[in-house]
Structures are given as C-alpha cells and as structure tokens.
C-alpha positions as CSV (number, residue, x, y, z in Angstrom):
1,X,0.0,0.0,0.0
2,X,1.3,3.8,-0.7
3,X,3.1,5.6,1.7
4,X,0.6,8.3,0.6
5,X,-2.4,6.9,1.7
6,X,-2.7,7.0,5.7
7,X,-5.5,4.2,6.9
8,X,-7.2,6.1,9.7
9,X,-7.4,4.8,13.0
10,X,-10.3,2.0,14.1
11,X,-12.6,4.1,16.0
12,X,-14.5,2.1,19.0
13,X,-16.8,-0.8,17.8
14,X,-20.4,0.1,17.1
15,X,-21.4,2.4,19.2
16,X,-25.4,3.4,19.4
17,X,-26.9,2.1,15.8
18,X,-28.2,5.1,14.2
19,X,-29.2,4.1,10.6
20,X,-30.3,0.1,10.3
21,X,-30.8,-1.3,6.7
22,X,-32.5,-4.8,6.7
23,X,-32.8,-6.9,3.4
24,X,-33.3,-3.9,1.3
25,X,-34.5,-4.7,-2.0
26,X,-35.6,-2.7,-4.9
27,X,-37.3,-3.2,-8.2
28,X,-38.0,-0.9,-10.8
29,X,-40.4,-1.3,-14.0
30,X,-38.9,-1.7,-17.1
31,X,-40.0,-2.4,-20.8
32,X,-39.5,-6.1,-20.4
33,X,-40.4,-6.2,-16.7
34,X,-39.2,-5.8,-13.4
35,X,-35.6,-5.0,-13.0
36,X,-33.8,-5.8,-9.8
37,X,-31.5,-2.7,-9.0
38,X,-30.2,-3.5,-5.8
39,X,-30.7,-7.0,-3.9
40,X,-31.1,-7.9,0.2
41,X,-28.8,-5.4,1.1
42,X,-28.0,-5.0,5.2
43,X,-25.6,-2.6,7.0
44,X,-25.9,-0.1,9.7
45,X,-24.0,2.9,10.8
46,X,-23.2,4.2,14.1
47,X,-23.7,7.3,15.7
48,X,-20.2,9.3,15.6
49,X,-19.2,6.5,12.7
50,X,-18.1,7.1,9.6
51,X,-19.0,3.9,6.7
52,X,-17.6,3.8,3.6
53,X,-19.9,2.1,0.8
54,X,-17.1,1.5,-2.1
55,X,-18.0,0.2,-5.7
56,X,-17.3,1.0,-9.6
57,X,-20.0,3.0,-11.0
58,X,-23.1,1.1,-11.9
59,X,-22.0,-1.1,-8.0
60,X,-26.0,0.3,-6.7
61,X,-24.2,2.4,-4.3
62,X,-26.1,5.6,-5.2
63,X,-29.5,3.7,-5.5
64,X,-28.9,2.3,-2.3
65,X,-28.6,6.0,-0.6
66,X,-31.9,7.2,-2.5
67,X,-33.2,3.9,-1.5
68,X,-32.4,5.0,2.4
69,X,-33.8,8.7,1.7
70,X,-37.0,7.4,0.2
71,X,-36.6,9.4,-2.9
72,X,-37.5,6.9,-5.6
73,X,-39.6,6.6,-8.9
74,X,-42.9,5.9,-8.9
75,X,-42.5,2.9,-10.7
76,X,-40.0,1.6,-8.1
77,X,-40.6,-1.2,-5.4
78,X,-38.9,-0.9,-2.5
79,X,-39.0,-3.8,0.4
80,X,-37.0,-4.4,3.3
81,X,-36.1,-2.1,6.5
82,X,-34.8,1.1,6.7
83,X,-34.6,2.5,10.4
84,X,-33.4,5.9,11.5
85,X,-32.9,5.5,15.3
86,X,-35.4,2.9,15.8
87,X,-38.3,4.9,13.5
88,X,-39.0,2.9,10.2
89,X,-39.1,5.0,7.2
90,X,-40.3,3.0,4.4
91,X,-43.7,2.7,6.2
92,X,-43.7,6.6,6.2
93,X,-46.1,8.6,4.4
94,X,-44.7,11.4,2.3
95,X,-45.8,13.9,5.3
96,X,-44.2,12.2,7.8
97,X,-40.8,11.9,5.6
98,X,-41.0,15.4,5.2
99,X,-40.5,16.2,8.8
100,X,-37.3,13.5,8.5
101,X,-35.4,13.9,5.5
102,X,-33.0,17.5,6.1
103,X,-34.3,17.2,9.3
104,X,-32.7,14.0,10.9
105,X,-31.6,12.6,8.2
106,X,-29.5,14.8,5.4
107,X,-28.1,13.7,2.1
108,X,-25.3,15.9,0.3
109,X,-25.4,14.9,-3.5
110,X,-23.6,14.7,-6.8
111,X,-22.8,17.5,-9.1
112,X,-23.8,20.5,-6.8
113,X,-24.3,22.7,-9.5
114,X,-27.1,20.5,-10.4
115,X,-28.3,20.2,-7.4
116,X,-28.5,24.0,-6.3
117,X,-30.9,26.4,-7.7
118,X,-29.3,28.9,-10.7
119,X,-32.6,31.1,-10.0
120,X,-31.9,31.8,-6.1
121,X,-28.8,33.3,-4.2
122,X,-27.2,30.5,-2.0
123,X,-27.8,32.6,1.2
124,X,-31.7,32.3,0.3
125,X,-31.4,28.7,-0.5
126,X,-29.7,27.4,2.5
127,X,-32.2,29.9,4.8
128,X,-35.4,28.5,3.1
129,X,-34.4,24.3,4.7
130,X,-33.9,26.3,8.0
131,X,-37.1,28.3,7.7
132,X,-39.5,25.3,6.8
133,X,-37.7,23.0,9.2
134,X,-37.4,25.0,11.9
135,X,-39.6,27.9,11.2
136,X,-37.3,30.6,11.9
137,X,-38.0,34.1,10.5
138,X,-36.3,35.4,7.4
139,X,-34.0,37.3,9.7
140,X,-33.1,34.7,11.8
141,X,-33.2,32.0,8.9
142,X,-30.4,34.4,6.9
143,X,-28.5,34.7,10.6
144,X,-28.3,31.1,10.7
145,X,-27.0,30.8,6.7
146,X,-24.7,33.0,6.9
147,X,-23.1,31.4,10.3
148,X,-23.4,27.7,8.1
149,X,-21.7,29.2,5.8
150,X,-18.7,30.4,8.1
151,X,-19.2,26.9,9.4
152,X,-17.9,25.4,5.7
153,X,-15.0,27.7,6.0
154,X,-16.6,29.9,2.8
155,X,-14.4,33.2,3.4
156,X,-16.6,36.6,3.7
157,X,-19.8,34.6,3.9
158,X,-21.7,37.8,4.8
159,X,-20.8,38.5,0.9
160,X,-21.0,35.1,-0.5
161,X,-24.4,34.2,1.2
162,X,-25.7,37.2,-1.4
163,X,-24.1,35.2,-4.7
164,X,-25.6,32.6,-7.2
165,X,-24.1,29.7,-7.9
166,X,-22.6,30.3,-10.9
167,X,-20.7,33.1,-9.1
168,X,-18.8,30.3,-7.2
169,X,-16.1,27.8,-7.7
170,X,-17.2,23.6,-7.6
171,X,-15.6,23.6,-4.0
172,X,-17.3,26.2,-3.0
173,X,-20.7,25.2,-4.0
174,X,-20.0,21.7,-2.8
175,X,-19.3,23.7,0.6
176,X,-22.8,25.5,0.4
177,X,-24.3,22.0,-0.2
178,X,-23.1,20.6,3.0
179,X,-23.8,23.9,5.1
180,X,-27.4,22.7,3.6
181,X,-27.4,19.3,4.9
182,X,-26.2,20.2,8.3
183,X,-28.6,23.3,8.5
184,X,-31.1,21.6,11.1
185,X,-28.5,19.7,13.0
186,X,-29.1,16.3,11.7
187,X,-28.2,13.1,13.6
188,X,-27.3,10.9,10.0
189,X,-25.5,12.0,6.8
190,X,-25.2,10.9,3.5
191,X,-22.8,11.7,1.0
192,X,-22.9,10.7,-1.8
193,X,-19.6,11.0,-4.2
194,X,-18.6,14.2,-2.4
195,X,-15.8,15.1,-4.3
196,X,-16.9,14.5,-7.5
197,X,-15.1,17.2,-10.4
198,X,-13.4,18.5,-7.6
199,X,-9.5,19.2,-7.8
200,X,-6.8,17.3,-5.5
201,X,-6.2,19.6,-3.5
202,X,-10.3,20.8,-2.8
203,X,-11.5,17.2,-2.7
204,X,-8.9,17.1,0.3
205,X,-10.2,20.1,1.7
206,X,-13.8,19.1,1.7
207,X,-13.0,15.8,3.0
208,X,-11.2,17.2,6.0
209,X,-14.1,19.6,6.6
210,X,-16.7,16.4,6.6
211,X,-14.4,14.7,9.0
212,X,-14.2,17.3,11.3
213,X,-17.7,18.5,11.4
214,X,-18.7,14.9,12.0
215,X,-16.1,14.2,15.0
216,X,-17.3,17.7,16.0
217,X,-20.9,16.7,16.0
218,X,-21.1,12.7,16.3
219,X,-23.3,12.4,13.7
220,X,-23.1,9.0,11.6
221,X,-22.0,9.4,8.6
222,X,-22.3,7.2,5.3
223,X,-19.7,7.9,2.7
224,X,-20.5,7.0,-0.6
225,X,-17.5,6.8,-3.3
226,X,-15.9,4.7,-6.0
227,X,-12.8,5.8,-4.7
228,X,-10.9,3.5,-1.8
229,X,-8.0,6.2,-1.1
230,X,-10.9,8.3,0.2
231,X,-12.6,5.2,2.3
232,X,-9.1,4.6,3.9
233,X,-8.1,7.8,4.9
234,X,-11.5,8.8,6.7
235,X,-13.8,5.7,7.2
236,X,-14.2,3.4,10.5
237,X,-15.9,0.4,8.0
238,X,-16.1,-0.3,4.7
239,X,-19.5,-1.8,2.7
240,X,-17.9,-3.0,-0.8
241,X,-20.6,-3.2,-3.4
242,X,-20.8,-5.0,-6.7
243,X,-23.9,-5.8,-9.1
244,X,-26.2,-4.7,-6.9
245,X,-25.3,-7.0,-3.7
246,X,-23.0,-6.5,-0.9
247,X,-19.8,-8.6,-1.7
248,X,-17.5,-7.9,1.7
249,X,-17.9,-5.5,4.7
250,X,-15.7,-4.9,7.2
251,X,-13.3,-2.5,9.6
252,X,-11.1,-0.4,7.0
253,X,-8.0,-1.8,8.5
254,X,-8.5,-5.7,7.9
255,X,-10.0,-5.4,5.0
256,X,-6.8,-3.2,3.5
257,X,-5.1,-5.6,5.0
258,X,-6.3,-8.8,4.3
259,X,-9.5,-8.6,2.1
260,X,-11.3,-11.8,1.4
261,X,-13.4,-10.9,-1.7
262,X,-11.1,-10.8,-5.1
263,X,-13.5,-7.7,-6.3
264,X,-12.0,-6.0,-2.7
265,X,-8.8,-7.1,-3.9
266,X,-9.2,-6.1,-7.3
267,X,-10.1,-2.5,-6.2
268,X,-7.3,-2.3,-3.7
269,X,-4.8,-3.4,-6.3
270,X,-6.3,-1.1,-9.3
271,X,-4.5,2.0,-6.5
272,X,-1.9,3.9,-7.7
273,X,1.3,3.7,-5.7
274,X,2.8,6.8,-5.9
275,X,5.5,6.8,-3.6
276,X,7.9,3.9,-4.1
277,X,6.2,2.5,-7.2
278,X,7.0,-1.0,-5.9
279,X,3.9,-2.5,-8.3
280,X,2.4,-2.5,-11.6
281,X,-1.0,-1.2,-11.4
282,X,-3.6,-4.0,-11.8
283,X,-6.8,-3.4,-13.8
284,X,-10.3,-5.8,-13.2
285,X,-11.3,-7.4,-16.5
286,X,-14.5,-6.4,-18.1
287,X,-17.5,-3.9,-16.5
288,X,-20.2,-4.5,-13.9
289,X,-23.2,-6.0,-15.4
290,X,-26.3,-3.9,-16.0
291,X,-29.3,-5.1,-13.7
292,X,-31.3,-7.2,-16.6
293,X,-28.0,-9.1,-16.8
294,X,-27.9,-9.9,-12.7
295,X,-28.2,-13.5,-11.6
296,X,-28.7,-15.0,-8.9
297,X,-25.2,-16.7,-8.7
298,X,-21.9,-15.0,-7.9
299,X,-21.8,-11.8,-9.8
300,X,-18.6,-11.6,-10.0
301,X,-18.0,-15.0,-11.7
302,X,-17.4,-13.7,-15.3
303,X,-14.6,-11.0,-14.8
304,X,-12.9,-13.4,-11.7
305,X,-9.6,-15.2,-12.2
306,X,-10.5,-17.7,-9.7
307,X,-13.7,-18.6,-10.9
308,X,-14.6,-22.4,-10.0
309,X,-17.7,-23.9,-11.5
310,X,-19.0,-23.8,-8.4
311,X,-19.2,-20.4,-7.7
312,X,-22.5,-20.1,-11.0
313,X,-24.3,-23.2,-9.7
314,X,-26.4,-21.1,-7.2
315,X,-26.5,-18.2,-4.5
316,X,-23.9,-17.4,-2.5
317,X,-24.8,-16.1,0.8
318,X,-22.5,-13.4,2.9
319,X,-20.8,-15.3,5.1
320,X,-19.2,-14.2,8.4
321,X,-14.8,-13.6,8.5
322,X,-12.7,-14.0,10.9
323,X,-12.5,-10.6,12.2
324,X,-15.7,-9.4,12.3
325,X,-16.9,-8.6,8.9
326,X,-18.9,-10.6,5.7
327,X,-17.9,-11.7,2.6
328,X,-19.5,-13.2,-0.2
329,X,-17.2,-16.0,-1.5
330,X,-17.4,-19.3,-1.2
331,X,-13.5,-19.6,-1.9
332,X,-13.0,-16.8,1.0
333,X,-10.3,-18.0,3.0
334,X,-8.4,-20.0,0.2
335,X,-7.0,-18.0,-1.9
336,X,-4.0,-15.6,-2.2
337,X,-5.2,-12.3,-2.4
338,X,-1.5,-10.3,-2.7
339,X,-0.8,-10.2,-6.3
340,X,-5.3,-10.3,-7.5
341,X,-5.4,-9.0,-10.9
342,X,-1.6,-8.3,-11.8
343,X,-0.6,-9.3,-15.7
C-alpha cells in the first residue's frame, strides 16, 4: 500500500446504531419487466461512525442512498427495512418523511451545480431548509446561513451568502451544499460522491471539513464513493458493493489488509502507488453488469480469475470472517489475495 495513503485509526466498535438497513431490495419497472437494482442489502451505521460504501460505477451504491432517503420513482418497489434510530421509514407517508429527510436525516449529492438552484442566491437557499424546518423568520433563517456558511469555511460569507451559484467555484458550492445538509443539526448523513469534479487539493479540503464536522458533532456518517484512497483515509468500516449486492464489509484496517473478496482485492490493487512505485497497477477485467443481466449466482464469476464452477451453480450467501466482517465467496479463505489481478 502507498506511503501516501494513511488508513485512519479504528474508532470504537459500534457504538449506538443510528441508521439500520435490513434486506433492502428494490425493483424498478422496465420495458421487459421488473428489473432488480439492488438485492437484500443489510448494513448499519453508528452514531459518531463514519462507513464507507465503495464500488465502480453502476455497483448500486447511489441507488442504495436514494433507496435509504426514500426518494425513488414511482415505478419503483422498495422492500426491506430502513430504520433511523429505531423509526421505520419505508412505512412513512410522504408527510411524515418530510419532517425526516434535512431534518434528521440529510443527504449531500452529486454534481452540486445540479443540485443547487441557478434562480436563487445561496444565502436564500440554505435559509429556506432552515425556515421550513425550523420555522425561523427570514431574519433569523439568513442569521443562521450566513453562520453555516462560516461553518464550511466559505471566506466573507456575509458577501457570498448574497451570490448565485454560478458566481462560485465547484468547492465552493459543494461547501454550500453541505452547510445545507447540516442546517437543522441532523443526527445521520449521506454523501454521496462528495468530491466529485473537484481538484486534488479541494477534494482534500472538503474531506477534512466532513471529517471534522462529523467528530465535532457525532453524527453518523455514510460515505458514498468509488474511490478507496478516500474510504481509507477517513472511514471506520467499509460496505464493498458489486452488481447490486454487498460482496464484503468490514473495519477499514483488515479489510486493506487482508481482504477476502477478489472484487475488494481487485479495487485495492487497481490504487496507484505513488510513492515507491513498488507494483504494476492492476486493472479488473471487463465492466459490472447492467441489472437485466444480474443473476442469482456469484456476480462476479465472469470477470474473476479464480472462478470455479462452483461459484454459478447457485447463490452465495454473505458469510461471516474471521475478524468481524462478511464476505461473499465461497472460496474466502483459500485464496491468495496479494498479487489479485496483476498481468
């Protein structure tokens, strides 16, 4: 592993579970049918815990965090559990969410250009969460933006709450959306690809300002990114995703370490070393599969060098490892791992 990349310390064991996701399934309707986008999915996150949920793109990991804020198509069908300090949200009605979601539970998305309003200063749009939330007056609402704003490390926020967001750097307006999400002091956080466009040096910044705002706060936090230099340097667990289904979960440290999934392995070996340049860089055959393509064997079967015939003649469970976490391999445990994927 790079020098570069510092693995950050195991925080304590679950502590209190704040977010609990039981056998989450869901469905959408397609032209040929029912398409299975994500499949019996479990995890949990602690409050003052950090979780990584790690994947290529097309893995289900953003599917899974709309899945968990409830913000899916109407031709979607969602089963399973999703808990938020003991309330269940998928029995919710769309009232009762409302009074959840930016409330309890935040979510900081993609692309925050996108996801900000060109029509509306960013002052005005971080007030308005804080005035229907917490019904605050306009004056007090603005007081409160402009202090989130200071929050986020924005310089002269007085000035910048009065901007648009075109009048602002991608750092910047990724800044704005997470003095957004944390506007009403929620207990759980999403966030989703973060850093996404961002430079080096700003996705750094952003990810030290997550970190500290979540060790300032203890809120539980679940980090979603196809990137595992990011999961190492600021997660407590790591979720690794693939086709839809949870392949291996785990503490950050074992499962650098010693992972027992050759898709973890595959990831960890596809890392840049850019210190001592030791190894080749390895590259994973092929692409994840689109959902109409899922089955119900191991997923991973087609692009995995140690592929026994075994592994397509039915499903393969999540199984429990020797240090705490789950894989799902029925080879886990005989294999060497060290040199997965290397020409």
């Amino acid at each position: 592993m790079s020098e570069a990349m510092t693995l950050r310390s195991a925080g304590p064991l679950m502590t209190q579970e704040l977010l609990t996701v039981e056998n989450l399934s869901l469905e959408v309707q397609g032209p040929h049918g029912n398409v299975t986008l994500i499949d019996d999915v479990s995890f949990s996150v602690g409050a003052g815990e950090v979780v990584g949920l790690v994947g290529e793109s097309g893995s289900g990991k953003t599917v899974t965090s709309l899945s968990v804020m409830q913000l899916l198509p109407h031709n979607s069908q969602l089963s399973g559990s999703v808990r938020l300090d003991g309330k269940e949200l998928t029995t919710m009605s769309r009232r009762e969410l409302g009074k959840v979601r930016g409330v309890e539970l935040s979510m900081i998305f993609q692309e925050p250009r996108r996801s900000l309003n060109p029509a509306f200063t960013v002052g005005d749009q971080i007030a308005e969460s804080v005035r229907q939330h917490q019904g605050a007056s306009r004056k007090e609402a603005w007081a409160r933006a402009v202090d989130l704003m200071d929050l986020v490390e924005i310089d002269d926020p007085s000035q910048r709450a009065h901007q648009y967001p075109h009048e602002l750097s991608g750092g910047m307006c990724q800044r704005v959306m997470i003095a957004m999400a944390l506007a009403c002091d929620p207990k759980m956080l999403i966030a989703d690809e973060p850093t996404t466009a961002l430079d080096a040096t700003v996705q750094k910044q952003v990810l030290e300002l997550i970190l500290r705002i979540q060790e300032a706060s203890g809120i539980g936090v679940l980090l979603i990114t196809h990137d595992l230099g990011v999961v190492a340097e600021v997660c407590d667990r790591a979720i690794v995703m693939y086709a839809g289904r949870i392949v291996e979960s785990g503490p950050v440290l074992d499962l650098f370490d010693n992972p027992q999934h050759p898709y973890t392995a595959g990831l960890i070996h596809s890392m840049p070393d850019v210190v001592r340049h030791e190894k080749k860089m390895g590259a994973i055959p092929g692409v994840v599969p689109q959902p109409d393509q899922f089955i119900s064997a191991c997923r991973f079967a087609a692009r995995c060098p140690y592929a026994a015939p075994e592994c397509l003649d039915g499903f393969v469970p999540l199984q429990p490892t020797p240090r705490g976490g789950q894989v799902r391999c029925i080879r886990s445990g005989t294999l060497d791992l060290s040199e997965a994927f290397y020409d």
